[in-house]
C-alpha positions in Angstrom: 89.6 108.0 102.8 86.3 108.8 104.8 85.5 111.9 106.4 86.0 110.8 110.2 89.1 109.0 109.3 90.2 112.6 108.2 89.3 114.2 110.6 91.3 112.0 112.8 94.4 112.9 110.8 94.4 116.6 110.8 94.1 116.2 114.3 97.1 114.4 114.7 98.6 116.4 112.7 97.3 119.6 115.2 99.1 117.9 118.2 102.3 117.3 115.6 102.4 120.8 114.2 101.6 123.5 117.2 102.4 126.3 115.4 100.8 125.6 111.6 101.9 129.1 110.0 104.3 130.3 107.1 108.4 130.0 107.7 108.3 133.0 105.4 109.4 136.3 107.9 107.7 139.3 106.8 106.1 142.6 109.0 102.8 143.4 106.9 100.9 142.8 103.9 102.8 143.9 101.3 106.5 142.4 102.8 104.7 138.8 102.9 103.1 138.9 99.5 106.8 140.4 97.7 108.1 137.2 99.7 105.5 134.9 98.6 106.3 135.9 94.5 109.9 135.3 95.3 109.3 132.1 96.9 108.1 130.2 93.6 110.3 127.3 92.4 112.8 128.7 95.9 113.2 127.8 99.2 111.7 130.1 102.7 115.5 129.5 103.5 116.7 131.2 100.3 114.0 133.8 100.4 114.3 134.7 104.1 117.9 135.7 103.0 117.2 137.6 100.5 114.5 140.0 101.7 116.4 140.1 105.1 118.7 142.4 103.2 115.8 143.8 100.6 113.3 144.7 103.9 116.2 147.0 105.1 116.2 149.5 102.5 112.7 148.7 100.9 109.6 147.1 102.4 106.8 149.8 100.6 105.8 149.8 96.9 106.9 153.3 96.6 110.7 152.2 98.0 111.0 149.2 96.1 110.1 151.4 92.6 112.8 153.8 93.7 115.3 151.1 93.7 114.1 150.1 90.1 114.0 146.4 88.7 118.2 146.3 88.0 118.5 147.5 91.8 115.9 145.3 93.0 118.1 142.2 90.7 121.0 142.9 93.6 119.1 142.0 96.3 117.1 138.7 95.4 120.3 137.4 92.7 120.2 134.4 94.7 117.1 133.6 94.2 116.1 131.6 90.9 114.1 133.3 88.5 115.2 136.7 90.1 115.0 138.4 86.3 111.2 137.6 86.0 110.4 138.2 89.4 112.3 141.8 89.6 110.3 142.4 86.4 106.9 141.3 87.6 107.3 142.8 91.2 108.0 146.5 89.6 104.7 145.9 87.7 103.1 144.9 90.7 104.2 147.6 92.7 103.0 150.3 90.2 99.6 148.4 90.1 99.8 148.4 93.8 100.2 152.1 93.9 97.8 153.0 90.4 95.0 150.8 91.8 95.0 150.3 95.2 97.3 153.1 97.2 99.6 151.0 98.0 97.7 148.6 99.7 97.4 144.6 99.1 94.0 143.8 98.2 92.1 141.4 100.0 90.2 139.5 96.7 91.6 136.6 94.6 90.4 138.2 91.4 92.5 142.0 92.7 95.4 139.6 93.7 95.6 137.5 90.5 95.4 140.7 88.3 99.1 141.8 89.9 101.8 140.5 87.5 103.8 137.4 89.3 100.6 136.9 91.2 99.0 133.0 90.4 96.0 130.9 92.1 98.3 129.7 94.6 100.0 132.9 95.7 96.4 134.6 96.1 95.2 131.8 97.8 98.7 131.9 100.2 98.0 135.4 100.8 94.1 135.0 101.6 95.2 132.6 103.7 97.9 133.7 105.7 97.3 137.5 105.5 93.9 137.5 105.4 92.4 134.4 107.5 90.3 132.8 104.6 89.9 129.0 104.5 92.1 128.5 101.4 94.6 126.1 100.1 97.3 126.8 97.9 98.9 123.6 96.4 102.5 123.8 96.5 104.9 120.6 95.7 104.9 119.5 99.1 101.3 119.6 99.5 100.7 117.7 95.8 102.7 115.1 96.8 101.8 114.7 100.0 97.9 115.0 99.5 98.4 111.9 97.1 100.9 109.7 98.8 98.2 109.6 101.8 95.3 109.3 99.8 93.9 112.6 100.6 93.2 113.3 97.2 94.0 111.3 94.1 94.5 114.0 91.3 97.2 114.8 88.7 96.4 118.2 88.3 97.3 121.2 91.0 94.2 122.5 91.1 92.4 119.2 91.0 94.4 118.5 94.3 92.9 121.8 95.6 89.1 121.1 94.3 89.7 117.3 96.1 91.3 118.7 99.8 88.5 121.8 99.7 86.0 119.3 98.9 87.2 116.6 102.2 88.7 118.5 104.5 86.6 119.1 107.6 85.9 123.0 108.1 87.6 123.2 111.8 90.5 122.4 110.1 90.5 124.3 106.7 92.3 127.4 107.8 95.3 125.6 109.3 95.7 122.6 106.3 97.5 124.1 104.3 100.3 125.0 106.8 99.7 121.8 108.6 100.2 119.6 104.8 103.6 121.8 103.7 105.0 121.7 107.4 104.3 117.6 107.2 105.6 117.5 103.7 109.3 119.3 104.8 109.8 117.8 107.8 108.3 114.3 108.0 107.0 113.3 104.5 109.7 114.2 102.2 109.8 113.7 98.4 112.9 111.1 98.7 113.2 109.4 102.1 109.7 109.7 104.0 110.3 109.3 107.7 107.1 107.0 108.3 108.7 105.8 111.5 108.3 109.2 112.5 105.5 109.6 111.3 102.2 110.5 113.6 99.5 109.6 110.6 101.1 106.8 108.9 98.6 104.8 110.4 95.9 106.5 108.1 98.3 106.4 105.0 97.6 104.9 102.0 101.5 104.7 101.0 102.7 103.3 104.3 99.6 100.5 104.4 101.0 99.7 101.4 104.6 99.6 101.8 104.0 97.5 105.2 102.7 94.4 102.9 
């Protein structure tokens, strides 16, 4: 796929998507990036829920340490792998508070050194919290990134390397919001809706499921 033909896409997808941003609700730094730990291998439903209820009684690193990992376990139980996760976001809150007084740092390397804290959740939080052009590949945008023909890689981070590599720079900030949005609504794992779809006509899946 060329570069103006790209560029043609994300801009459908602009007009498609108005409002490319996170369905995660949070109030600051630190609420989005506890959410963003949670939501690995869960839903922004699921998660939503959860810290609903958790957000209430504890939205600082010094709260959430005062509930301890077994009370923490209480509020995000629904929420698959909640035994790691309470683990690794007490660790992270203590590193938070050690390292940083209290405050979310704004580097990949500081956010990858907090425990539950990967490439993509860095690069979700330099994106969303702090406006960087980055683009964390979740399933949705894996799948969806290859069934167009945006990038044809096996790996996540070859995905990444691929989309930083052709996507235009006007539209960098909002892709990765604009490819999970398109990946849960209109271009889902099972049953795309192509009919629906406005950039099927720049898909490499739908050219060639039409012949």
């Amino acid at each position: 796929m060329n570069i103006p033909t790209i560029s043609r896409l994300f801009e459908q997808l602009a007009i498609a998507i108005a409002q490319p941003e996170t369905e995660l609700v949070y109030h600051s730094h630190f609420e989005l990036l506890i959410s963003v730990v949670l939501s690995a291998q869960a839903t922004d439903k699921s998660v939503n829920k959860a810290t609903a209820r958790l957000f209430e009684v504890a939205n600082t690193p010094e709260q959430i340490l005062e509930l301890g990992e077994e009370g923490l376990k209480i509020y995000i139980q629904t929420i698959g792998l909640f035994n790691t996760k309470a683990r690794n976001i007490i660790l992270l809150c203590q590193k938070l508070l050690e390292k940083h007084n209290g405050e979310v740092p704004h580097t990949r390397i500081e956010l990858e050194s907090l425990a539950g804290v990967g490439r993509k959740t860095a690069n979700v939080m330099l994106n969303t919290a702090f406006g960087e052009p980055t683009i964390a590949v979740d399933t949705h945008i894996f799948r969806v990134s290859n069934r167009i023909g945006l990038a044809h890689a096996n790996t996540v981070l070859a995905v990444e390397k691929e989309l930083e590599r052709v996507i235009p720079e006007k539209f960098k900030l909002d892709a990765h919001h604009l490819l999970i949005l398109h990946g849960r609504y209109t271009c889902m794992a099972r049953k795309p809706l192509c009919e629906k779809c406005v950039i099927s006509g720049y898909c490499e899946f739908f050219q060639q499921s039409a012949h």
